[in-house]
ROBA-785056 format. One record per residue (C-alpha): residue number from 1; x, y, z; chain. Coordinates in steps of 0.1 Angstrom, whole numbers. Layout:
N
num:NUM; px:X; py:Y; pz:Z; chaine:A;
...
END
This chain:
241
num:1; px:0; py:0; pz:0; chaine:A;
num:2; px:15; py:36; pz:-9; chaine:A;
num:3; px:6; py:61; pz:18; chaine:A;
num:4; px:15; py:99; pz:3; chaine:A;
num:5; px:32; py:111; pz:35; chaine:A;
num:6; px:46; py:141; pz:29; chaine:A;
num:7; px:44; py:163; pz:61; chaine:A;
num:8; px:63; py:162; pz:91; chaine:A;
num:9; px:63; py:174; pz:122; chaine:A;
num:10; px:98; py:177; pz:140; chaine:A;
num:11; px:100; py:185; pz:178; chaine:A;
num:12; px:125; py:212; pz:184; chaine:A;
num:13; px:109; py:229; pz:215; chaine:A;
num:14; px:128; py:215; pz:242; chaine:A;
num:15; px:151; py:224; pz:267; chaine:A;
num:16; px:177; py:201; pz:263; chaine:A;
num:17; px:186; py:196; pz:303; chaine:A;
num:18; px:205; py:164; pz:294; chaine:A;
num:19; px:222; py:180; pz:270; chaine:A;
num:20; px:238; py:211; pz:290; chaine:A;
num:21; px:268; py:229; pz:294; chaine:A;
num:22; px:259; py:227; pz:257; chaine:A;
num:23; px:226; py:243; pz:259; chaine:A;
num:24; px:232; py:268; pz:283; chaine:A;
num:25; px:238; py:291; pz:246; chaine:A;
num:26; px:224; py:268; pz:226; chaine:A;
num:27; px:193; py:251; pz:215; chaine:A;
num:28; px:196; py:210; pz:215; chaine:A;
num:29; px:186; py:210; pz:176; chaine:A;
num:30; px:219; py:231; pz:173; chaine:A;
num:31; px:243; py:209; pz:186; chaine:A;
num:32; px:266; py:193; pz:161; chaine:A;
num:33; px:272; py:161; pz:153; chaine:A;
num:34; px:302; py:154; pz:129; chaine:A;
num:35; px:303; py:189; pz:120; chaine:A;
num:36; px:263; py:195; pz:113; chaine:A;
num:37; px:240; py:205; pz:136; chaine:A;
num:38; px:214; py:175; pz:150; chaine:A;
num:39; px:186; py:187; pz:131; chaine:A;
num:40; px:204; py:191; pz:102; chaine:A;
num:41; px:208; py:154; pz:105; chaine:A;
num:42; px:170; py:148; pz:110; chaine:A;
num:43; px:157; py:176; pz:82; chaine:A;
num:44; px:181; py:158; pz:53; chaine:A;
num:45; px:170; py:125; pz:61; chaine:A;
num:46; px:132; py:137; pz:60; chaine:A;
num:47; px:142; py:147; pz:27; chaine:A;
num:48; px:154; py:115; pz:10; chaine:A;
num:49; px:125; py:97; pz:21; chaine:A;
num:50; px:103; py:120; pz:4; chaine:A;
num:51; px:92; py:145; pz:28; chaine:A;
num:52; px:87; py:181; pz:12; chaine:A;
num:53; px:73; py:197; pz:42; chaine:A;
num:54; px:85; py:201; pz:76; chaine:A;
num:55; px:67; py:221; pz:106; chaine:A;
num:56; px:94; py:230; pz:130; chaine:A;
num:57; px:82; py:239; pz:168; chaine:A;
num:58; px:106; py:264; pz:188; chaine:A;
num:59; px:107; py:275; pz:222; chaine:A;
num:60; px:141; py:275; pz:240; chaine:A;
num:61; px:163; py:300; pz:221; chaine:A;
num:62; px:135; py:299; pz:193; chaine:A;
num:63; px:154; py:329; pz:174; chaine:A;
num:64; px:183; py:305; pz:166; chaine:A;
num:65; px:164; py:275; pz:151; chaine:A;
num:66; px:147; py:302; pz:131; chaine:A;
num:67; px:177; py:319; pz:119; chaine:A;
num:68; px:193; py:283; pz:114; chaine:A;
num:69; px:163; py:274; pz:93; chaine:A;
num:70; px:157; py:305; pz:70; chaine:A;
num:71; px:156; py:298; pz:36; chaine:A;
num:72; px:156; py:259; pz:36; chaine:A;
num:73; px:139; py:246; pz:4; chaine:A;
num:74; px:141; py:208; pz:11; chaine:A;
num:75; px:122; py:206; pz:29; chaine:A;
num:76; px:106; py:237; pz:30; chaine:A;
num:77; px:102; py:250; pz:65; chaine:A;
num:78; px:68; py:262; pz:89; chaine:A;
num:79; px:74; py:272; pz:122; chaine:A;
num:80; px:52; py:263; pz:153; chaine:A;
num:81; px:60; py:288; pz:177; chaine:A;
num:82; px:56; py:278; pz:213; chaine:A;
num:83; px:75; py:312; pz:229; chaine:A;
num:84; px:45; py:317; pz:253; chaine:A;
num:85; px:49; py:281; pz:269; chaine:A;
num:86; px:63; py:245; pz:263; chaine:A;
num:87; px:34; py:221; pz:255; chaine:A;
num:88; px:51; py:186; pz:257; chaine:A;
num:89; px:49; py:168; pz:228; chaine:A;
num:90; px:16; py:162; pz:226; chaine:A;
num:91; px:5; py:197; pz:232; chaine:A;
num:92; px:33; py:205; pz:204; chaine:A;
num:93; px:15; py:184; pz:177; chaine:A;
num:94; px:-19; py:193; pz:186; chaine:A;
num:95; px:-9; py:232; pz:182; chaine:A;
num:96; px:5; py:221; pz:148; chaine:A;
num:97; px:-26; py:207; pz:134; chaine:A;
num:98; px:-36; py:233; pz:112; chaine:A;
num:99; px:-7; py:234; pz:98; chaine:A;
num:100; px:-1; py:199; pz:90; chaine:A;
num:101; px:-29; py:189; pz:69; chaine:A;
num:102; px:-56; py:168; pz:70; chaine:A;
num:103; px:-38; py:135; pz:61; chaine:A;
num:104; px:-13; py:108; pz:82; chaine:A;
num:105; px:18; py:130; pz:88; chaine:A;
num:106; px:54; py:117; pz:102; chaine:A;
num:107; px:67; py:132; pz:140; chaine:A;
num:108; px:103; py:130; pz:146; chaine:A;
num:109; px:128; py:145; pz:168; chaine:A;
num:110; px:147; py:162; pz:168; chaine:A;
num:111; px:174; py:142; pz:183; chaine:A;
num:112; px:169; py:110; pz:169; chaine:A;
num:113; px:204; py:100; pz:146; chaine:A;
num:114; px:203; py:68; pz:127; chaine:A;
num:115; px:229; py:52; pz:101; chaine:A;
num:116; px:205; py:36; pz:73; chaine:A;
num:117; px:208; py:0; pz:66; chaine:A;
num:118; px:193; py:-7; pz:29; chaine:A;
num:119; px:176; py:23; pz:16; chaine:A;
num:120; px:157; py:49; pz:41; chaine:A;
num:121; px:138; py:40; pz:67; chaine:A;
num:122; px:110; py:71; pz:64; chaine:A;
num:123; px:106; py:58; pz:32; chaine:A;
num:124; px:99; py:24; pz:43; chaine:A;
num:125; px:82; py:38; pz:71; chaine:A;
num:126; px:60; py:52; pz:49; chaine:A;
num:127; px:52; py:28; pz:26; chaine:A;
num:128; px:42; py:3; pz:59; chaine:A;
num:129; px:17; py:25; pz:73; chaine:A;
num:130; px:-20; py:12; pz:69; chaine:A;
num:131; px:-44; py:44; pz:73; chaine:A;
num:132; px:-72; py:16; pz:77; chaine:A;
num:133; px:-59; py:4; pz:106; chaine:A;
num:134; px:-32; py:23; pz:124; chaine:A;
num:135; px:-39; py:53; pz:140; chaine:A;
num:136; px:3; py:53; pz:145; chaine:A;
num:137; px:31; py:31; pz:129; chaine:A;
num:138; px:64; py:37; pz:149; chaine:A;
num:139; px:96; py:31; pz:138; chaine:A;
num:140; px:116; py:6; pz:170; chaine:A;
num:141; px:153; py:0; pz:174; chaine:A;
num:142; px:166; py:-32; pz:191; chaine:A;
num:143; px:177; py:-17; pz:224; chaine:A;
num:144; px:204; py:-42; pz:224; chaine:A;
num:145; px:223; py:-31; pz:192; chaine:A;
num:146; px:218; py:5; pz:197; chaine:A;
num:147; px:244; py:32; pz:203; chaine:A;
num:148; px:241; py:48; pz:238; chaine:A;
num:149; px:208; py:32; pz:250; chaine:A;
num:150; px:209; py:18; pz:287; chaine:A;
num:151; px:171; py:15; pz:290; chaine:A;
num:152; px:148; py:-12; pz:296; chaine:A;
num:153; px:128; py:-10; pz:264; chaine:A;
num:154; px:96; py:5; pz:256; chaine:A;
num:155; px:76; py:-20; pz:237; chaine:A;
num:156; px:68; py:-59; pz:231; chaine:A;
num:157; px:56; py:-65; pz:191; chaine:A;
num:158; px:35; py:-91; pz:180; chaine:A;
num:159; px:45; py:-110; pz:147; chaine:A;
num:160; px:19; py:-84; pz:127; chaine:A;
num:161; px:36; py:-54; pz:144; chaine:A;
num:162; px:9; py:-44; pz:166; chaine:A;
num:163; px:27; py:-29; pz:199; chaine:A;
num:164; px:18; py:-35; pz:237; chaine:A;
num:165; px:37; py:-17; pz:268; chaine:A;
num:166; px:65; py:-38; pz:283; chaine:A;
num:167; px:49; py:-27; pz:321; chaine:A;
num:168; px:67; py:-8; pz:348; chaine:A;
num:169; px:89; py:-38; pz:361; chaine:A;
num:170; px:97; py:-60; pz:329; chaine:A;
num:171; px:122; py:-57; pz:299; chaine:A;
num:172; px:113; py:-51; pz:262; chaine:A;
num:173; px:137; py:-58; pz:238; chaine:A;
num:174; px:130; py:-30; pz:213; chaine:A;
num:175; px:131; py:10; pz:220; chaine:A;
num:176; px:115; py:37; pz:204; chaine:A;
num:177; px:136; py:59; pz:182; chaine:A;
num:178; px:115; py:89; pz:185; chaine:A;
num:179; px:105; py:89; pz:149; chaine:A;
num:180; px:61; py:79; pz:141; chaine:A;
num:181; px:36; py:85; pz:118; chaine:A;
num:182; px:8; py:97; pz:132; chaine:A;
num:183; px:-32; py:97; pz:117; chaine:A;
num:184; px:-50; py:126; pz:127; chaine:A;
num:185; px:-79; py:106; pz:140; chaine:A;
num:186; px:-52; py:98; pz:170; chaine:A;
num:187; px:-58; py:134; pz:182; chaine:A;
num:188; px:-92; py:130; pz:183; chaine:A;
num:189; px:-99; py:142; pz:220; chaine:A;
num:190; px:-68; py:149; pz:227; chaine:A;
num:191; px:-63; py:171; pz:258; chaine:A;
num:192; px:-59; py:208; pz:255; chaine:A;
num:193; px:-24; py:224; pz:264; chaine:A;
num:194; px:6; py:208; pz:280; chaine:A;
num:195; px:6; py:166; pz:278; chaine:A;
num:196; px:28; py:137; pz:263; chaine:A;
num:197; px:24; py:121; pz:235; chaine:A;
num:198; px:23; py:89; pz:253; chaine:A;
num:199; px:-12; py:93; pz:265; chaine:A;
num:200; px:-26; py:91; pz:229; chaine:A;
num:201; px:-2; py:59; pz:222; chaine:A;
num:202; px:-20; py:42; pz:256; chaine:A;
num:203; px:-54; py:51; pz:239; chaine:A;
num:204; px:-41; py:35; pz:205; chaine:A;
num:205; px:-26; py:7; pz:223; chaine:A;
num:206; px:-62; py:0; pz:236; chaine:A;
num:207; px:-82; py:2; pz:198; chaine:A;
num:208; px:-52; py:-21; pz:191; chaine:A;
num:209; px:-43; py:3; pz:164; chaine:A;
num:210; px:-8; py:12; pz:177; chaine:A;
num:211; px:16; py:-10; pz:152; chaine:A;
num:212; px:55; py:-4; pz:149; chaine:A;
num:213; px:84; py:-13; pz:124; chaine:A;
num:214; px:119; py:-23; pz:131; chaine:A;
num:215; px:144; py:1; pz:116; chaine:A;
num:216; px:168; py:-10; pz:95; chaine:A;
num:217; px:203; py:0; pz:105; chaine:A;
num:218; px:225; py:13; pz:138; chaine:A;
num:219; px:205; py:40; pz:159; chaine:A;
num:220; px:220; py:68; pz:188; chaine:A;
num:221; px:202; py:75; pz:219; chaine:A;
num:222; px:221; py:110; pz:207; chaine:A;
num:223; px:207; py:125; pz:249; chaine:A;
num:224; px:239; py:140; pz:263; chaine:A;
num:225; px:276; py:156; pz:256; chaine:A;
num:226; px:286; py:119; pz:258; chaine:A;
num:227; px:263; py:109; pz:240; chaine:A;
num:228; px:273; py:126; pz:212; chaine:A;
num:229; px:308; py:118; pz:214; chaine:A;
num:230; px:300; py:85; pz:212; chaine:A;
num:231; px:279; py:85; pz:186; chaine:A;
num:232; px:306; py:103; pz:162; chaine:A;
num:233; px:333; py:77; pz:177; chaine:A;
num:234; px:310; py:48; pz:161; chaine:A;
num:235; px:302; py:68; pz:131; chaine:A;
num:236; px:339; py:75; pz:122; chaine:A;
num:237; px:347; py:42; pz:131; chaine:A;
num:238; px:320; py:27; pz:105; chaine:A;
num:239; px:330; py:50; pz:75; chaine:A;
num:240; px:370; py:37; pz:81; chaine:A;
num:241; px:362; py:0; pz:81; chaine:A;
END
């Protein structure tokens, strides 16, 4: 099935308190990676799997990511502005909703780095997600092969991809990446102001209409300074072997 997914939403709002001294001037979008900023990363990725529009939410130091962003053609840029008060990233999305359209549209960090296995996986991501019946297709990392993950997991997934919680005691073997495609209908009484996304994922999770896809390739929980160093140790060690 060919889903045309074109929109994105990319959360660029937060405060980045993991992430300081190098947001104390800076915005977390900002920080580089190998020389480009994170979102940088996230925005050129967006575009080789066929994204042509992004909607960009600021908040802390909104004037940078704006100035950083001006004239971007691919994908061309809207800005969410969130000055007056961080919404979470729920909030942040349901703000956003006149400007994304009134079809599926993807979310993705700003944070979230990946190295691509075969192909990109937005544009698989894409192509996977069922309109009939997902209100959200998320895209899941083994925790175990990922670069600077020490959680527990997030999810268990069924053989057809549909997603359950892995509870507040167990272990899940595969992590969110931060990086969904969302159908409006999951917004559909969605709380006004400041909430989590997560919320609306429970309420899928209970339709059974919350499905996920493993990505293809090696992704960086990219959360702190060391994070980020070791994310471009592993990266500069891939491109030299």
């Amino acid at each position: 099935m060919t889903n045309k997914v074109t929109t994105a939403m990319v959360l660029a709002a937060g405060l980045g308190t993991r992430m300081r001294p190098l947001t104390d001037r800076m915005p977390k979008p900002l920080v580089p990676l190998k020389g480009k900023p994170l979102i940088d990363h996230v925005l050129d990725r967006l575009a080789v799997g066929g994204i042509t529009r992004a909607v960009v939410n600021v908040h802390h130091f909104a004037d940078q990511i704006e100035a950083h962003l001006a004239g971007r053609k691919k994908p061309g840029i809207t800005i969410s502005d969130e000055r007056a008060a961080v919404l979470d990233t729920g909030g942040a999305v349901v703000k956003a909703l006149p400007l994304l359209g009134s079809g599926p549209f993807l979310i993705h960090n700003s944070d979230s780095i990946w190295v691509d296995g075969i192909g990109s996986n937005i544009a698989r991501l894409v192509r996977a997600f069922d309109p009939e019946h997902m209100d959200s297709l998320m895209l899941l990392a083994l925790g175990a092969t990922s670069i600077g993950y020490d959680g527990h997991g997030d999810f268990l997934m069924a053989p057809d991809g549909l997603l359950a919680r892995r509870g507040e005691r167990g272990e899940a073997p595969f992590a969110f990446t931060g990086v969904s495609i969302a159908h409006p209908r999951l917004f559909k009484d969605a709380p006004k102001g400041k909430f989590s996304l997560n919320l609306l994922w429970n309420r899928a999770i209970e339709r059974g209409r919350l499905y996920g896809m493993r990505l293809d390739g090696v992704w960086m929980h990219v959360g702190t300074p060391q994070a980020v160093d070791d994310a471009e140790s592993w990266m500069n060690r891939a491109v030299s072997a």
